[in-house]
TORPA-4810 file (N, C-alpha, C, O; in nm, 3 decimals):
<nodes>
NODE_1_-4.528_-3.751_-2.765_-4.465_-3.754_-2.635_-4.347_-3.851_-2.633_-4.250_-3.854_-2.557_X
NODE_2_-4.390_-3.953_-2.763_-4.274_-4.073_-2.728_-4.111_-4.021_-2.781_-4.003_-4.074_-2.754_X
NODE_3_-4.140_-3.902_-2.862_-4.075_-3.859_-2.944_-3.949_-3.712_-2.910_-3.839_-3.677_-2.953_X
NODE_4_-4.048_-3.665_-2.810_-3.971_-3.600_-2.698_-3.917_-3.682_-2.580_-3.848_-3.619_-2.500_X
NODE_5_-3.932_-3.775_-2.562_-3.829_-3.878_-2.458_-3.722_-3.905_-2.481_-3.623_-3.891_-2.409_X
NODE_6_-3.732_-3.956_-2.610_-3.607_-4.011_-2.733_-3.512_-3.898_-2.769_-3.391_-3.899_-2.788_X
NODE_7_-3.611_-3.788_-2.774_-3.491_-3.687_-2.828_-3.436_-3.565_-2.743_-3.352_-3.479_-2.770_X
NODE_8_-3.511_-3.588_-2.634_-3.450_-3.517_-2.534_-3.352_-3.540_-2.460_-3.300_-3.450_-2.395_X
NODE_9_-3.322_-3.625_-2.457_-3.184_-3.715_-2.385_-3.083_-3.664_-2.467_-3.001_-3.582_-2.426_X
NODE_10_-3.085_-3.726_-2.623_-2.986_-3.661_-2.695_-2.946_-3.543_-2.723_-2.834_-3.517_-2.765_X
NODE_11_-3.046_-3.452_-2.698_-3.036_-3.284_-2.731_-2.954_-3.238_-2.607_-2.872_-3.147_-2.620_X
NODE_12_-2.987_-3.333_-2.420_-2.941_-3.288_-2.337_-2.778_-3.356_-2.308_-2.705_-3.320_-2.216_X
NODE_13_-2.746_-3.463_-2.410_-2.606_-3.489_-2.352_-2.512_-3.429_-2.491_-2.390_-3.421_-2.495_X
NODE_14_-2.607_-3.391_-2.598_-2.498_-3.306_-2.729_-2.463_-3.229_-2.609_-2.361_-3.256_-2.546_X
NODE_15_-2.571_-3.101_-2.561_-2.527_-2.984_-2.475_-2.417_-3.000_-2.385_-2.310_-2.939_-2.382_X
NODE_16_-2.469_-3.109_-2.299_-2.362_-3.146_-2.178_-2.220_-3.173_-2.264_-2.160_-3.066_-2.251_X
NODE_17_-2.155_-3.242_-2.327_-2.079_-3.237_-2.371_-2.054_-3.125_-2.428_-1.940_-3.086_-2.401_X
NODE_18_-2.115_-3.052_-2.499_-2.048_-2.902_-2.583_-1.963_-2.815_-2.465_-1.852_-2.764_-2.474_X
NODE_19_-2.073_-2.819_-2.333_-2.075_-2.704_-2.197_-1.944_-2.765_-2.133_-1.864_-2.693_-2.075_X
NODE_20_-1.927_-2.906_-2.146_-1.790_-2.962_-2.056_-1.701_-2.931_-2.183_-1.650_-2.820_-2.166_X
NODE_21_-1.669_-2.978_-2.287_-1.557_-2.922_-2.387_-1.512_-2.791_-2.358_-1.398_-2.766_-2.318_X
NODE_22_-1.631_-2.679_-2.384_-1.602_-2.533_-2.339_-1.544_-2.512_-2.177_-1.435_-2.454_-2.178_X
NODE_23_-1.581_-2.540_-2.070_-1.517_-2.542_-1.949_-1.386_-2.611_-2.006_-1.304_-2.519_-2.004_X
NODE_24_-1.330_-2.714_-2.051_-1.200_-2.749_-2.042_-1.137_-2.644_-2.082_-1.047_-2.584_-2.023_X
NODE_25_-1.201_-2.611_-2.220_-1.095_-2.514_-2.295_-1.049_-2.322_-2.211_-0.962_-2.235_-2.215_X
NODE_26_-1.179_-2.353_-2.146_-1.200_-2.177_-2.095_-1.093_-2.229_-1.915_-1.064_-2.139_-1.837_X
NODE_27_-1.050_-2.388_-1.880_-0.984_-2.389_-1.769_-0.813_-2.415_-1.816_-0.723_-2.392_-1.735_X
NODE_28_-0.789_-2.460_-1.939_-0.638_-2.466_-1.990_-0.608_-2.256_-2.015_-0.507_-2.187_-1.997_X
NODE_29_-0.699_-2.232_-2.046_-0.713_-2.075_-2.082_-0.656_-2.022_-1.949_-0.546_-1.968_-1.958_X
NODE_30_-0.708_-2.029_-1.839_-0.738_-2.021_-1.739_-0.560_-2.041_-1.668_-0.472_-1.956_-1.680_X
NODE_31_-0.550_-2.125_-1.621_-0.422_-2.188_-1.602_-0.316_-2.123_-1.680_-0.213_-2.103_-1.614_X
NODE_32_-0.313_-2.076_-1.822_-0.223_-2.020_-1.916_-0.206_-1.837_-1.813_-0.110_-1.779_-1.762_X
NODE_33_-0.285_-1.820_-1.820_-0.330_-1.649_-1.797_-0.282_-1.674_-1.612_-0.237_-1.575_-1.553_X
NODE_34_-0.293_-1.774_-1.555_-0.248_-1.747_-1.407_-0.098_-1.749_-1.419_-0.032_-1.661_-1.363_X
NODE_35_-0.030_-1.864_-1.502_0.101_-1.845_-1.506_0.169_-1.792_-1.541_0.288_-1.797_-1.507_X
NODE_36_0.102_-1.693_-1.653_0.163_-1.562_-1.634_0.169_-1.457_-1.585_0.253_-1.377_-1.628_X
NODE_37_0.062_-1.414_-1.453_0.047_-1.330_-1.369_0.150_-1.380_-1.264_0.188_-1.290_-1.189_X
NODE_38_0.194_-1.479_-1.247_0.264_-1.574_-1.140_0.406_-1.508_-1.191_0.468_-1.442_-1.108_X
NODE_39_0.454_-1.520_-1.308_0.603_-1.479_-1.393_0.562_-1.348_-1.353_0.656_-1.301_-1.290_X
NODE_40_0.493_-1.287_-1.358_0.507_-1.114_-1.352_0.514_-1.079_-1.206_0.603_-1.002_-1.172_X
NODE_41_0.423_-1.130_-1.107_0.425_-1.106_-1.005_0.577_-1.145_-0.955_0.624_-1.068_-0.872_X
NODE_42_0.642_-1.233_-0.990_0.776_-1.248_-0.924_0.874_-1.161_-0.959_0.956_-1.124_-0.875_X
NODE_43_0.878_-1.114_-1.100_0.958_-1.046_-1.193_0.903_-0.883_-1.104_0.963_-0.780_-1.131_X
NODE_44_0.790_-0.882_-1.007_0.780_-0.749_-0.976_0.815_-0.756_-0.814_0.840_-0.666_-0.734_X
NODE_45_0.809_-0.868_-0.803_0.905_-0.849_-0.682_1.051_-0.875_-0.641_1.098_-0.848_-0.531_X
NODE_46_1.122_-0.933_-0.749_1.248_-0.910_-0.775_1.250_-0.769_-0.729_1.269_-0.725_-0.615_X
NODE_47_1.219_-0.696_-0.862_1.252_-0.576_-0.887_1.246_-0.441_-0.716_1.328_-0.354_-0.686_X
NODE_48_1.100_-0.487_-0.636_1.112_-0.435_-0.514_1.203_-0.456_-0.448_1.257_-0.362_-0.389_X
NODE_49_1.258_-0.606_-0.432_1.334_-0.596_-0.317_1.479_-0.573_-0.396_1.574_-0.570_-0.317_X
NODE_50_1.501_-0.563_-0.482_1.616_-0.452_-0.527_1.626_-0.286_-0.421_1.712_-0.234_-0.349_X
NODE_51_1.510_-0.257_-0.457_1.480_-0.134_-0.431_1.512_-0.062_-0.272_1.525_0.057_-0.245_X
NODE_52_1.523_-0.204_-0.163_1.469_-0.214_-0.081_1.579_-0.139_0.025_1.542_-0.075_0.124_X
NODE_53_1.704_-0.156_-0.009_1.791_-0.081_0.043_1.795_0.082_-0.014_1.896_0.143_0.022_X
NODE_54_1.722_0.142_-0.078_1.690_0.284_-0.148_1.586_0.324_-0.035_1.619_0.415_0.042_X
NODE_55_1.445_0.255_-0.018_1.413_0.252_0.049_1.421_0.259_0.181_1.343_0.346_0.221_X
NODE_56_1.471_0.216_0.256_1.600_0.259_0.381_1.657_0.310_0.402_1.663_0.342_0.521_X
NODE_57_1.744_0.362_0.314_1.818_0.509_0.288_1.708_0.612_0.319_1.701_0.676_0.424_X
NODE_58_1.628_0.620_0.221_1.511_0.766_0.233_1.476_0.788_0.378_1.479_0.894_0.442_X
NODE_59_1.436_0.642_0.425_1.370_0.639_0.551_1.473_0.674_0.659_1.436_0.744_0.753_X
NODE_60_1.593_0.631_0.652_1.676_0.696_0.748_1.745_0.836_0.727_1.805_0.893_0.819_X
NODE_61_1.733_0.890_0.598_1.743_1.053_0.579_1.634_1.106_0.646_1.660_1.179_0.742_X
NODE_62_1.467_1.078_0.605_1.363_1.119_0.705_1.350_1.127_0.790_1.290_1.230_0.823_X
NODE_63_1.388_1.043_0.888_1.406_1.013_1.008_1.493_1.124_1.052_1.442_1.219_1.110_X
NODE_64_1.633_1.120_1.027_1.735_1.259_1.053_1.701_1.367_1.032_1.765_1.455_1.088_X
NODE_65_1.587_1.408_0.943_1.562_1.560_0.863_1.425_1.593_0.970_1.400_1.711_0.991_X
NODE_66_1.369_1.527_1.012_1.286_1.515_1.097_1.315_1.567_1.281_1.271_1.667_1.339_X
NODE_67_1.405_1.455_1.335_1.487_1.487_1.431_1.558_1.652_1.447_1.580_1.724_1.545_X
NODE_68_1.583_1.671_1.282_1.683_1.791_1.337_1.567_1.869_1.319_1.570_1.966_1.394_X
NODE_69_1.456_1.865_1.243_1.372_2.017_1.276_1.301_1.977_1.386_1.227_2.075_1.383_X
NODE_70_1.258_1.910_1.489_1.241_1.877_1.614_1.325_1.971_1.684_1.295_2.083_1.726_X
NODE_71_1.424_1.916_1.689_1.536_1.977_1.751_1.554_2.176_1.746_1.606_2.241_1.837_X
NODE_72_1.502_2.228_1.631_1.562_2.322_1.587_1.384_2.422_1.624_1.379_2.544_1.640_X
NODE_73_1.273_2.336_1.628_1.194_2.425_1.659_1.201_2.414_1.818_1.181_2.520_1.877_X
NODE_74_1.219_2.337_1.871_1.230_2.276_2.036_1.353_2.415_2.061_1.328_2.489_2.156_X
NODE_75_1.457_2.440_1.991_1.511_2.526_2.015_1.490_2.692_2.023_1.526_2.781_2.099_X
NODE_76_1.419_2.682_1.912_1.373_2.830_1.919_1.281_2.897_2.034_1.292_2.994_2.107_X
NODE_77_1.162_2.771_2.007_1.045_2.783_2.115_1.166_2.829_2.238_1.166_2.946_2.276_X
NODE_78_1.232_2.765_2.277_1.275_2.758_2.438_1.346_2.883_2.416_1.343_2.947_2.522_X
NODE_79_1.419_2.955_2.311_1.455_3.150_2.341_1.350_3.205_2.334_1.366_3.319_2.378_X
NODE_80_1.192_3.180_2.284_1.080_3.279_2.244_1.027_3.255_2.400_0.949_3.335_2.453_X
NODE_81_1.088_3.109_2.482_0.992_3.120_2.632_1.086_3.197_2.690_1.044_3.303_2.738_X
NODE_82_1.208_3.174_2.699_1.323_3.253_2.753_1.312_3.402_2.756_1.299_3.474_2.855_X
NODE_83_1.321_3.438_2.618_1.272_3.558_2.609_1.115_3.693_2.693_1.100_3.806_2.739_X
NODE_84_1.042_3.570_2.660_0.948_3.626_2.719_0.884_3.625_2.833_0.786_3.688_2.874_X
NODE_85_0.974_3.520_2.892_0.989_3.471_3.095_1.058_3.622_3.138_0.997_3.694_3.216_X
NODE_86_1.194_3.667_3.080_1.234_3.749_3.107_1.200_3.891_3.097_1.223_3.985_3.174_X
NODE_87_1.133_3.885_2.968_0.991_4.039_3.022_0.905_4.016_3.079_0.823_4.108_3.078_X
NODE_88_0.873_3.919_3.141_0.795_3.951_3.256_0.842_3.960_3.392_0.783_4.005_3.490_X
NODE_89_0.954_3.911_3.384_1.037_3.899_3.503_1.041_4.025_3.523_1.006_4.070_3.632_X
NODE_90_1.093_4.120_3.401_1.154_4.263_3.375_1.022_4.357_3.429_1.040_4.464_3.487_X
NODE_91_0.955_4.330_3.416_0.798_4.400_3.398_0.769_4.407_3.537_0.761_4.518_3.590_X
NODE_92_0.750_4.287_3.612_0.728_4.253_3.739_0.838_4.305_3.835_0.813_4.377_3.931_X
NODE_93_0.953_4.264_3.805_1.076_4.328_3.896_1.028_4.484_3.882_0.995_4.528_3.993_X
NODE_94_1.017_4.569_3.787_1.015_4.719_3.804_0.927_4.737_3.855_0.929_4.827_3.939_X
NODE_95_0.813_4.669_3.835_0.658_4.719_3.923_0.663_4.702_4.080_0.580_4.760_4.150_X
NODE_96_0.779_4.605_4.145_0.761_4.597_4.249_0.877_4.701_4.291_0.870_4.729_4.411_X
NODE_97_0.960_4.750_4.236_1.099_4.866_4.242_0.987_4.984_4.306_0.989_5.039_4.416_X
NODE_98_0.912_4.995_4.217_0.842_5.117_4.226_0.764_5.179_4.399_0.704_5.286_4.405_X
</nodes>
């Protein structure tokens, strides 16, 4: 028993030290691998806000290509009501001729 007192201490601070060495090395690791997600992430948003006036463009062609078929079914609809206000108009006017 006296012998596991003595040598348990030492078996538990070899470990502790091995487990803190490894955390340092796995947190410089660590730190390496963020700063380069950090360089990329900027290097990828450079590159968006390049983009960003392309982007704006599309959106204001959409916007216009949009508007005009608005416009162009809003148009038709209103000769297909036109149209067909007036056969009934036509329909109704003769039925009461009669």
């Amino acid at each position: 028993m006296e012998t596991l007192s003595v040598v348990m201490p030492i078996i538990l601070c070899t470990l502790t030290s091995i487990l803190v060495l490894v955390l340092i090395v796995l947190a410089f690791k660590l730190m390496y691998t963020i700063d380069k997600i950090n360089i990329l992430a900027d290097d990828i948003t450079k590159k968006v806000n390049s983009l960003n006036g392309f982007f704006s463009l599309v959106d204001l062609i959409t916007d216009k290509v949009a508007l005009l078929s608005d416009k162009t079914v809003d148009f038709i609809s209103g000769l297909f009501t036109k149209m067909l206000s007036s056969r009934k108009n036509n329909t109704k006017g003769e039925g009461t001729n009669e």
